[in-house]
N, C-alpha and C positions, 0 to 999 in steps of 0.2 A: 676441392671445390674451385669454380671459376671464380676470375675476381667480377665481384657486383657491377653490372652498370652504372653508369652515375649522369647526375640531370645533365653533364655537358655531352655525353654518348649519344642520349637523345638527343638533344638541340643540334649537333652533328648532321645525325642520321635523317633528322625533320629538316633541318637545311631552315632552324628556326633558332632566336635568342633563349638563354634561359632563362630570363623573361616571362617569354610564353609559354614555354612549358610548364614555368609555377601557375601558370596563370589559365590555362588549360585544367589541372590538374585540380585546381583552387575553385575557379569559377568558368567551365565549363561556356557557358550559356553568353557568356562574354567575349570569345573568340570567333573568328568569322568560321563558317563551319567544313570550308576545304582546310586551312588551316589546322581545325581540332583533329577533322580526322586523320590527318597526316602525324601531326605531334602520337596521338593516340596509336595508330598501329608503327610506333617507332618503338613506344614504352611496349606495348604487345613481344613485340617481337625481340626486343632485349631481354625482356624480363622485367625492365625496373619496378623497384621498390622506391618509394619518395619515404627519406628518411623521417622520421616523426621528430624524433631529438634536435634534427638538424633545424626544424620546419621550427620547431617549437624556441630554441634560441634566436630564432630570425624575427619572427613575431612576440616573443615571450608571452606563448600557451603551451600547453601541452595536447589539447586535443582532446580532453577529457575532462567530463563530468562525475562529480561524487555524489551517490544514495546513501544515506545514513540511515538504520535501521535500529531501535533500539534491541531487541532480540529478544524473544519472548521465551523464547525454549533455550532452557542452560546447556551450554555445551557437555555435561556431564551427562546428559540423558540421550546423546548418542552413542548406541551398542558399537562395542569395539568393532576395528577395521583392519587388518594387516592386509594388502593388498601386493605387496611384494612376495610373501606366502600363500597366499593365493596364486600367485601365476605362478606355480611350480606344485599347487597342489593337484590328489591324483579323488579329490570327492566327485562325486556326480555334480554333471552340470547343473540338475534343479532338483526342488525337492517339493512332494505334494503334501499339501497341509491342509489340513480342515481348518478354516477360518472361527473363531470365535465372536459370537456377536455383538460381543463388547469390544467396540471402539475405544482405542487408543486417544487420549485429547493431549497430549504432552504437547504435540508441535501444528495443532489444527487449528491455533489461533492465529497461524504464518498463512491461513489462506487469503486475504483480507491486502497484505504485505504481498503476499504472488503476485498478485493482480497487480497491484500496484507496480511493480519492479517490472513485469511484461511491458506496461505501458511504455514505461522508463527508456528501456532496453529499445523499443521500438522506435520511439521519436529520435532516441540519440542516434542510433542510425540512420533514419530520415534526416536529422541536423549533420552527419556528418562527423557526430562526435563518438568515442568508446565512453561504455560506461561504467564505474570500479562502484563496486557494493562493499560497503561497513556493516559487519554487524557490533552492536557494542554491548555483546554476553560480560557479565559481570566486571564491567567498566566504567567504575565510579570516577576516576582522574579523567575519562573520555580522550584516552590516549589514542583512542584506533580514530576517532572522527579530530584529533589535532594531525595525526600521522597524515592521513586523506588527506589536508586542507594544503599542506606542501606538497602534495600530490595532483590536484586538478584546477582547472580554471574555475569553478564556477560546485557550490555545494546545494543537494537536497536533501533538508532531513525531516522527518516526521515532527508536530508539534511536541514540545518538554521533552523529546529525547536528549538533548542537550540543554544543560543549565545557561539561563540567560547571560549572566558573566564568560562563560566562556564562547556562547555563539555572540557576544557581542564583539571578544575579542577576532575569532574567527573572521567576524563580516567586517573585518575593517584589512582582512586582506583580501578576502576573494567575494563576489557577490554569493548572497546568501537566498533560498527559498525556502521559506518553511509550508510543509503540508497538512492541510486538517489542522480542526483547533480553529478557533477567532482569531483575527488581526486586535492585537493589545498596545494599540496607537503608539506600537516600534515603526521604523523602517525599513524594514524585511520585506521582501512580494511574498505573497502568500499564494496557494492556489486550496479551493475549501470549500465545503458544502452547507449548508444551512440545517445543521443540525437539530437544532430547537424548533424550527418551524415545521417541520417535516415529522419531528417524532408527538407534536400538541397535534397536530391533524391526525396522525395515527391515534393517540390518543382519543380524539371524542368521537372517532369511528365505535372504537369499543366500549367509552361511554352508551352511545346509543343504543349497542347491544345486549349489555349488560344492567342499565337503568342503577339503581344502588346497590348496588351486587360489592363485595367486597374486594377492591383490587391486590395486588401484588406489584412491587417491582424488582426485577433485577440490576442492577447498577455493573458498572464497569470500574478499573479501579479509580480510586480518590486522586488519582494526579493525569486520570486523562482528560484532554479538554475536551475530545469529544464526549466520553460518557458523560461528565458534567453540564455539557450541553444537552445531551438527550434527557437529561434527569430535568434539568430548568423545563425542555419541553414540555414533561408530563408533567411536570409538578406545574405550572401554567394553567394547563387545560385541566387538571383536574383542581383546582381553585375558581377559574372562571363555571365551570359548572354548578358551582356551589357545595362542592364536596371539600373535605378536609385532610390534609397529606399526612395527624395524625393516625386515621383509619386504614393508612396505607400498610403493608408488611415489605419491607425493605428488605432485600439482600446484597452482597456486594460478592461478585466474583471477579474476574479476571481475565476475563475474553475467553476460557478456553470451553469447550464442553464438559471438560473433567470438573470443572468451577460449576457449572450450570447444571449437573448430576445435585454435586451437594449443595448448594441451596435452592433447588429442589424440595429436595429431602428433609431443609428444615423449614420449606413454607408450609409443605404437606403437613407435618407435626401438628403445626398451628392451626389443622383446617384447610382444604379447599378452597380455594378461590374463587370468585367470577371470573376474573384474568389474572393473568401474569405475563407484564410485557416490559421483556428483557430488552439492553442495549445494546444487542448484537447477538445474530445466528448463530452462535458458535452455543453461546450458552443455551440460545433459545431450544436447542437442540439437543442438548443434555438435559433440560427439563423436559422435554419430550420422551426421552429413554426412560426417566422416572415412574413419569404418569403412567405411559404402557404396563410397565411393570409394577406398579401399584393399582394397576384396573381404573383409574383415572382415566375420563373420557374426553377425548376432544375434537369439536368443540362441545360436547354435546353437557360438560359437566364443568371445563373450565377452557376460554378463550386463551390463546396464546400468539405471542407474537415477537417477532425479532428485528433486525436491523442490520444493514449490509447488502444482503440481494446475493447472496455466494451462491451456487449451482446448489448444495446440498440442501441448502432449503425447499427449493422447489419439487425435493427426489422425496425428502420426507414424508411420512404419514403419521397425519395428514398434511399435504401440503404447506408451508408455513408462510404467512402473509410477513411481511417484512416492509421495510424502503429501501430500496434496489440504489447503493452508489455507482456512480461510475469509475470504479475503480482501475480501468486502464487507463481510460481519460484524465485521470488525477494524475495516474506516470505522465503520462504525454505532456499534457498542460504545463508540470510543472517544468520538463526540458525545454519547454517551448515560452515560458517564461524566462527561464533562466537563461537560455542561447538570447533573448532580445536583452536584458541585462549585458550581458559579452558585447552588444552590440554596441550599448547606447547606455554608459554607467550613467551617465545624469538625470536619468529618467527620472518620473515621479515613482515610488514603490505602486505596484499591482495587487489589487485582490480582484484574483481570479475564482467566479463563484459559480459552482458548476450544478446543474440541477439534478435530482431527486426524482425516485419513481415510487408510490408509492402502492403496492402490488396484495390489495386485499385476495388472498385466498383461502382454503378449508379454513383453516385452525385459528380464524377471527368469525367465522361468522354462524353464530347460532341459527339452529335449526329451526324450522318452521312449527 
């Protein structure tokens, strides 16, 4: 291998200080632009590479933002991989399978999280930054998001995926953003949706359809703030109605659809429902496989409805009315919170509060 260019090769060849060439390199839009483009087809035409490590001791960053994801699917529930055995094996390239109609829900509660992390990925490129993903699969010490934090300039992590004792100690080295979940009068930027107002409006939609018809809810679990927020929502609007949260039938699953299969199964037990309105698609959509297959009609026997806005609701039959988040714009917002943080630590903290669709279709609205 040749030896590397290095920024004095260019400034040579540009017949310019190195200086400018950080500065070119850095902020563009600040060089006069005979200048940029000279510096520019010098690095071209060497090749250089502007070292990160080098950049990053000069400024003390690294150039990188951290996502912290609590991880919903246990890493034991990925099927083995030997991929170095693989490239030396002699199987056929592909193999044809008849699909079973039963969906897998072990790792469908990561769609929610995708979304999120494209956003992420998106804006840090647009900022200019790389972006390193944690997942923290069975990580009660939260070793992989302390590891991260001496790892990047600036942390995003999901709300209570990190216990508040150690994201406190965390945000007192790097600026911190937490996503989803209520601002709980810390000083964290938050970027977040208004979960409770958005799931009471869905709520007395299905009031109106259902009159005293006997509800259902599905809940998400007991330590997330969103689903505790979507549950204050309905439990709100079904009080202000004049109804009673005892007559409700509560179930608690887990975000996934394999969750929303069974308690299903045990609302059913109890009787039919007028509705059943879960705190997210994943599940709303595993009561949906239920109903089909217990001859359960909808909407025509029982309303149902979910939360998120993920593609598969809308593929579903029938259709599933939901409130649609903006789930890449949650990634974005929050690098885009966090890069002004990097900019300007004095700031006051941010709650960045992003709006809600709320997307009545089939499977809320009784038939005529």
């Amino acid at each position: 291998m040749s030896k590397a260019a290095t920024v004095y090769d260019v400034a040579d060849r540009a017949g310019v200080s190195i200086a400018t060439v950080s500065r070119v390199l850095r902020s563009p839009d600040a060089v006069r632009p005979v200048t940029r483009e000279r510096v520019l087809d010098a690095v071209a035409a060497l090749g250089y590479v502007p070292s990160g490590s080098a950049r990053g001791l000069a400024e003390r960053r690294t150039g990188v933002l951290g996502l912290y994801f609590p991880g919903f699917d246990a890493a034991e529930d990925a099927p083995p991989l030997d991929a170095l055995s693989a490239a030396d094996s002699e199987a056929p390239p592909f193999a044809i399978v008849r699909e079973e109609a039963e969906v897998d829900g072990r790792h469908t509660s990561m769609l929610f999280l995708d979304e999120v992390l494209r956003g992420a990925e998106l804006e840090a490129w647009k900022q200019g930054f790389v972006l390193m993903v944690g997942v923290g699969r069975d990580d009660p010490d939260r070793s992989t998001v302390r590891d991260m934090a001496g790892r990047v300039d600036g942390l995003m992590v999901l709300a209570s995926s990190v216990p508040d004792d150690v994201l406190a100690r965390l945000a007192r080295r790097i600026p911190v953003v937490v996503l989803s979940g209520p601002p709980r009068g810390d000083h964290y930027d938050h970027v977040t949706v208004s979960n409770a107002e958005a799931m009471a409006e869905l709520t007395r939609h299905v009031l109106a359809q259902v009159g005293d018809g006997r509800l259902a809810f599905l809940a998400g679990p007991a330590d997330s703030p969103d689903g505790l927020q979507r549950w204050a929502g309905f439990a709100a609007a079904v009080v202000e109605a004049g109804g009673s949260l005892d007559d409700v039938t509560v179930r608690r699953g887990d975000f996934t659809r394999a969750s929303g299969r069974q308690a299903a199964e045990e609302i059913l037990a109890a009787g039919t429902p007028a509705a059943l309105i879960c705190a997210n698609d994943q599940m709303a959509l595993g009561a949906l496989d239920v109903f089909r297959g217990a001859g359960v009609r909808v909407p025509d026997d029982v309303l149902v409805t979910g939360f998120d806005g993920i593609e598969a609701a809308a593929l579903s039959q029938p259709p599933l009315t939901t409130i649609r988040q903006p789930m890449i714009d949650l990634g974005r917002a929050a690098v885009q919170v966090l890069a002004r943080r990097l900019e300007n630590a004095d700031a006051d903290p941010v709650v960045a509060r992003l709006p809600l669709q709320i997307l009545l279709r089939e499977s809320s609205l009784r038939p005529a």
